[in-house]
C-alpha atoms as one frame of an Amber mdcrd trajectory, in Angstrom:
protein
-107.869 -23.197  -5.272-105.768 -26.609  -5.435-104.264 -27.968  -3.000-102.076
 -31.084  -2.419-103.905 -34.367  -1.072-103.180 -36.930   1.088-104.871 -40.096
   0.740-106.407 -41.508   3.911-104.744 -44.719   5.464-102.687 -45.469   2.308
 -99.090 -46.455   3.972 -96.443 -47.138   1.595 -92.761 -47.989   2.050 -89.809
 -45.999   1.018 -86.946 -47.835   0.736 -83.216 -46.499   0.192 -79.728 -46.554
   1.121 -77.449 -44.282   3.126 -73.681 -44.909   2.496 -70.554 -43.077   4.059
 -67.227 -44.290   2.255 -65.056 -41.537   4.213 -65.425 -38.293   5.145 -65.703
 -36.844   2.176 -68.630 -38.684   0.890 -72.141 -39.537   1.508 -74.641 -41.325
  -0.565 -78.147 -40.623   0.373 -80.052 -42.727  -1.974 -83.507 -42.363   0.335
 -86.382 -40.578  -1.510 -88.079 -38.054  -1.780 -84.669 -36.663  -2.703 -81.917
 -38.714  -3.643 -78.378 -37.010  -3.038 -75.181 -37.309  -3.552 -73.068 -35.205
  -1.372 -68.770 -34.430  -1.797 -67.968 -32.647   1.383 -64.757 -30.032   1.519
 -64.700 -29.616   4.874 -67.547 -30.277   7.678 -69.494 -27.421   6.580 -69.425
 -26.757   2.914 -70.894 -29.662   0.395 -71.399 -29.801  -3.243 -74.273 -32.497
  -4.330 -76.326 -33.836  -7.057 -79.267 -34.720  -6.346 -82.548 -36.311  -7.858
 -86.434 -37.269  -7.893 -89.587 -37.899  -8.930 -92.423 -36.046  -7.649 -95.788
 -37.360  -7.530 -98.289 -35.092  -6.446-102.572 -35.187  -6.642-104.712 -31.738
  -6.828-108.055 -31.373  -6.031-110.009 -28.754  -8.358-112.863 -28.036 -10.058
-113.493 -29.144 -13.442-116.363 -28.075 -15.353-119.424 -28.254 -12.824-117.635
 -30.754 -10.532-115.581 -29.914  -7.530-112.705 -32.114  -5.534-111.526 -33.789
  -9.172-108.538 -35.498  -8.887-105.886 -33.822 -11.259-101.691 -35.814 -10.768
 -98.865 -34.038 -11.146 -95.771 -36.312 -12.240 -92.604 -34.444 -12.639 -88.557
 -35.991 -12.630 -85.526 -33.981 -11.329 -81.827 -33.620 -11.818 -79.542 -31.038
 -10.351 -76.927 -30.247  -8.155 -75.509 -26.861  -6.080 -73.553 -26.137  -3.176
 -74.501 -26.604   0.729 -73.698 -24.921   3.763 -73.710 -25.428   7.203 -73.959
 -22.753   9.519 -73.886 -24.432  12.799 -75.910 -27.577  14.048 -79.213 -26.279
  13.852 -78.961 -24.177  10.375 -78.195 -25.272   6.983 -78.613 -23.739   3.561
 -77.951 -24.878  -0.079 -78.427 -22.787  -3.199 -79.105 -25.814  -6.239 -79.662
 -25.659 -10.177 -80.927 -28.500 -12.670 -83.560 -29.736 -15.161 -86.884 -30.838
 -14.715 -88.448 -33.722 -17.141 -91.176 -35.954 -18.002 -93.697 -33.925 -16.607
 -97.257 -34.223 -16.995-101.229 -33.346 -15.678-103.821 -35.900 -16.137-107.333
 -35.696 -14.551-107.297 -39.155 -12.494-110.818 -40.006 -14.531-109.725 -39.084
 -18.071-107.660 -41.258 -20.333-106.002 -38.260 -22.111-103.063 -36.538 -20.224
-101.186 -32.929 -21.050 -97.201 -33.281 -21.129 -95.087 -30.311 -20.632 -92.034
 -29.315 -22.021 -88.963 -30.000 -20.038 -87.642 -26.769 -18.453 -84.542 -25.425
 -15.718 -85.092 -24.975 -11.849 -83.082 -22.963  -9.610 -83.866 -23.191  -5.613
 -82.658 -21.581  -2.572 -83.317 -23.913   0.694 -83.070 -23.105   4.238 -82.956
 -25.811   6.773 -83.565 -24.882  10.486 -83.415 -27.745  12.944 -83.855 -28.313
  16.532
């Protein structure tokens, strides 16, 4: 089946700012995901977050195999966080995904899709 791709030796930059005001805020404006974090104490957060995903398939199409076929998607959303201790973290988040499309990297015609609602559940464990 598909499966995400890397390409080989293609480095790229990601540039982005972190900013703490107080406390209370953070700013993490770094991608792949943007967020923007109001904390009520040290372990409970509520945050909006962002981004655009960019993502390359390789499939089969018609009699070929390993076709390129992008993914381009943007993201908007926020939800709650929660800190369990040092090492574990979870966050429950809602929002709307846009602008998404499919295009086969060596055809000029592309498929959009219609906008539609996300809902995630993330568990962090650290070391």
């Amino acid at each position: 089946g598909p499966h995400g791709a890397v390409v080989p030796g293609l480095v790229l930059p990601v540039v982005g700012l972190i900013y703490k005001p107080d406390a209370r805020w953070a700013f993490n404006l770094v991608p792949p995901r943007p967020t923007i974090n109001y904390y009520f104490n040290d372990r409970l957060a509520l945050f909006a977050e962002g981004g655009k995903s960019a993502l390359e398939f390789y499939v089969h199409k018609d009699d070929r195999k390993g076709v390129a076929l992008d993914y381009n998607a943007t993201r908007l959303g926020g939800g709650l966080e929660y800190k369990f201790n040092k090492f574990i973290q979870a966050s429950l988040s809602a929002g709307r995904i846009f602008s998404r499309s499919l295009k086969y990297a060596d055809s000029l015609g592309k498929v959009t899709i219609k906008p539609g609602a996300y809902t995630e559940f993330r568990v962090v464990i650290s070391q």
